[in-house]
C-alpha positions as CSV (number, residue, x, y, z in Angstrom):
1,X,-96.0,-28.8,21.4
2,X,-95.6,-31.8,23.4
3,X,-96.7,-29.7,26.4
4,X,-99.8,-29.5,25.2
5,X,-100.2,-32.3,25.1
6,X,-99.3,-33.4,27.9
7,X,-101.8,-31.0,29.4
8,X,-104.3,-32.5,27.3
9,X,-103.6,-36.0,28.8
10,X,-103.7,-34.5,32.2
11,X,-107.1,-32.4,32.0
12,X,-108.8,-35.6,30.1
13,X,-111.9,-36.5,32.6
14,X,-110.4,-35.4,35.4
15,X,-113.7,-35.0,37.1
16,X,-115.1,-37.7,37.1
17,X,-111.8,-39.3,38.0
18,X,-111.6,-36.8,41.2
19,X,-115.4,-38.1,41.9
20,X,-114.3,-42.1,41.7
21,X,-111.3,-41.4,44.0
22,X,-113.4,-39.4,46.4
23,X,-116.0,-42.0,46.7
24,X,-113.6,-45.2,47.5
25,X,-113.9,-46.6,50.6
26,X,-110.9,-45.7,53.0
27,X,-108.7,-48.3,53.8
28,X,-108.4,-49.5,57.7
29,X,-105.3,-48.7,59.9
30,X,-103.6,-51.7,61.3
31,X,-104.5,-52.5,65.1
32,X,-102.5,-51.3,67.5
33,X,-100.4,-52.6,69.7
34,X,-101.9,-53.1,73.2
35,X,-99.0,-51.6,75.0
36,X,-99.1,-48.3,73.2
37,X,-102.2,-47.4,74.1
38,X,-101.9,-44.6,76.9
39,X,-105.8,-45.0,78.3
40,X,-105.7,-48.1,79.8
41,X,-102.6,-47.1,81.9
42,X,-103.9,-45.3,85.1
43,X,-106.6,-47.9,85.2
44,X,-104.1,-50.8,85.7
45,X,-103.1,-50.6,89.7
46,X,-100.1,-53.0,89.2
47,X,-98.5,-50.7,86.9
48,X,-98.8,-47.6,88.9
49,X,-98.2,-48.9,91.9
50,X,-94.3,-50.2,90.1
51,X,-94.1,-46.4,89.3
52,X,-94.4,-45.2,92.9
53,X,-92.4,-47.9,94.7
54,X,-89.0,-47.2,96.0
55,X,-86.0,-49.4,95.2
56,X,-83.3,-49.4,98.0
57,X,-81.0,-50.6,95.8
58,X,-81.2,-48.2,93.4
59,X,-81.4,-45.4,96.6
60,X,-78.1,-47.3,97.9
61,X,-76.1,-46.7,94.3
62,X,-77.7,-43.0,94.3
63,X,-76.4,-42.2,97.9
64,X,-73.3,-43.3,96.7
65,X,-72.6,-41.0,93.8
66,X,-70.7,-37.8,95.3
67,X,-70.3,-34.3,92.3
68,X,-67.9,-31.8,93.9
69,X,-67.5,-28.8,91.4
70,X,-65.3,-25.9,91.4
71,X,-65.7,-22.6,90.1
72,X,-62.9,-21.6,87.6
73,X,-60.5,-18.7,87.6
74,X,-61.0,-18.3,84.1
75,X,-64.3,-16.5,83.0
76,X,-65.3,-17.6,79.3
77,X,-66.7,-14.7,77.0
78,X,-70.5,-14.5,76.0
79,X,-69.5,-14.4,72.5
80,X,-73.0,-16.3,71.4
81,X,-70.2,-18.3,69.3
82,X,-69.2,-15.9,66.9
83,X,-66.1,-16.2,67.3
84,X,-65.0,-19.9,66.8
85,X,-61.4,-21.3,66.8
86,X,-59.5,-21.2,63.5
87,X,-55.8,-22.4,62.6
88,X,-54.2,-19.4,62.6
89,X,-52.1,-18.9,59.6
90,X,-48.9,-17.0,58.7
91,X,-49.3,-14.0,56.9
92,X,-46.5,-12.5,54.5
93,X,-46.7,-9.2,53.0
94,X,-46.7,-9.1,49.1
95,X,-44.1,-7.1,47.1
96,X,-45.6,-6.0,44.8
97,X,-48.7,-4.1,43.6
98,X,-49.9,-1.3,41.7
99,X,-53.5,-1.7,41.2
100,X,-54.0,0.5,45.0
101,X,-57.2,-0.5,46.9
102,X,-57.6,-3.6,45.4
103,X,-54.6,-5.3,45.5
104,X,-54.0,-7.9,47.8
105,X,-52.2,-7.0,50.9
106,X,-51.0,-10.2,52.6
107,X,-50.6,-13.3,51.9
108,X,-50.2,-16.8,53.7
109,X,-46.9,-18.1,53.7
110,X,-46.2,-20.9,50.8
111,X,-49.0,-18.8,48.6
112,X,-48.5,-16.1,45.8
113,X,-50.5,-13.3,44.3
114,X,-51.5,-13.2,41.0
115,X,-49.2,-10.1,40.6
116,X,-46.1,-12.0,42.2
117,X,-46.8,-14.8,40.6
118,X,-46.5,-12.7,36.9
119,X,-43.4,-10.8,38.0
120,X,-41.8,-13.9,39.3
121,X,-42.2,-15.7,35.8
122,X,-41.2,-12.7,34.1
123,X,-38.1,-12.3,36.0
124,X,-37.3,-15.7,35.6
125,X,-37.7,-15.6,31.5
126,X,-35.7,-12.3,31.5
127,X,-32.8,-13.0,33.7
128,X,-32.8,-16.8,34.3
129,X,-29.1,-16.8,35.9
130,X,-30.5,-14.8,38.4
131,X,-34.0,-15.6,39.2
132,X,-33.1,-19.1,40.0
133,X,-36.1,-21.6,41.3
134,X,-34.0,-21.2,44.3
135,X,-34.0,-17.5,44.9
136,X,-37.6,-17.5,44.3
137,X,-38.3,-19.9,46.5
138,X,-36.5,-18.0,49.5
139,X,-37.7,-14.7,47.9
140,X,-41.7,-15.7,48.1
141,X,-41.4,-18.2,50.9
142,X,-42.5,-21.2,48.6
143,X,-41.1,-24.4,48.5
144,X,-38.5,-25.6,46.0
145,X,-40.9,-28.4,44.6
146,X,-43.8,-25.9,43.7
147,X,-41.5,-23.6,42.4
148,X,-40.0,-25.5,39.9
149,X,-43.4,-26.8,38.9
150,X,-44.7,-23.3,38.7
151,X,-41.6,-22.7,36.0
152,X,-42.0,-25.3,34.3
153,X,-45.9,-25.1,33.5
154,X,-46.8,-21.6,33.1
155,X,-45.0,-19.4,30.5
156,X,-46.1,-15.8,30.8
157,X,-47.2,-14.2,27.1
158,X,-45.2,-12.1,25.2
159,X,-46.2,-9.1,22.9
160,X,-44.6,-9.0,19.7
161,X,-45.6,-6.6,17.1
162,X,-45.0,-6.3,13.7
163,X,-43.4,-4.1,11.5
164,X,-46.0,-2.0,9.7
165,X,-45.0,-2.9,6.1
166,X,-46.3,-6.7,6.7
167,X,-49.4,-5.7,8.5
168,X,-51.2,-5.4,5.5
169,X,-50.8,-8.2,3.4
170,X,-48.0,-11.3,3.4
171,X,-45.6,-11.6,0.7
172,X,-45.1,-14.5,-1.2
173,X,-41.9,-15.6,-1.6
């Protein structure tokens, strides 16, 4: 609705309002500045004849400058830069995985997969005398820190079900 409107606004006399803006009288560009204009230039003989003249000085300093290069032994690639320089990371294989193709095969040292990261908390729930924050953390190549924040935060679910008696309705006691 209020599009319409709008549209109504917009359409209102819109020709003659294209015809009064057509027929205003341009506005005049500012002067410019005597130096930028480019004709008068080769008609000035001072000014050219500054351009052709020789400094010595200047010829002096030039003379002076010596370049001495050297080819290198080493020959660079013509790569077009595809290949640019990256930090090169350490790589751990995981330990786990069962989902084939697309499971993740490595992983850079003081990360986990999703997968690991499961199994560890599992372990760690089930057995928590062995799966120490310790063990894990020399186990997965994490550090100690992260580890026990990772143990502390996240609690993996757990399926319980029911006996089939109270599925149906609860009791009142």
């Amino acid at each position: 609705m209020g599009g319409r409107l709008a549209r109504v606004f917009r359409t209102f006399n819109v020709e003659s309002r294209a015809r009064r803006e057509i027929s205003k009288e341009k506005p005049r560009p500012a002067p410019r500045h005597p130096t930028s204009r480019l004709d008068e230039l080769p008609d000035n003989p001072g000014i050219k004849e500054e351009i052709y003249r020789k400094d010595d000085r200047l010829l002096s300093l030039l003379k002076d400058v010596y370049v001495q290069s050297r080819d290198s032994s080493v020959r660079v690639k013509d790569g077009g830069g595809e290949h640019l320089p990256h930090k090169q990371e350490e790589k751990r294989l995981t330990k786990l995985g069962h989902l084939g193709d697309a499971d993740v095969k490595k992983v850079s040292k003081g990360k986990i997969s999703i997968v690991e990261a499961l199994t560890l908390l599992n372990n760690h729930k089930l057995n928590p005398q062995i799966w120490t924050a310790e063990k894990i953390a020399v186990e997965y190549s994490l550090e100690l820190k992260d580890v026990n924040s990772l143990l502390e935060f996240f609690i993996p679910f757990t399926v319980q079900e029911f006996p089939k008696e109270t599925k149906k309705a609860i009791k009142s006691t």
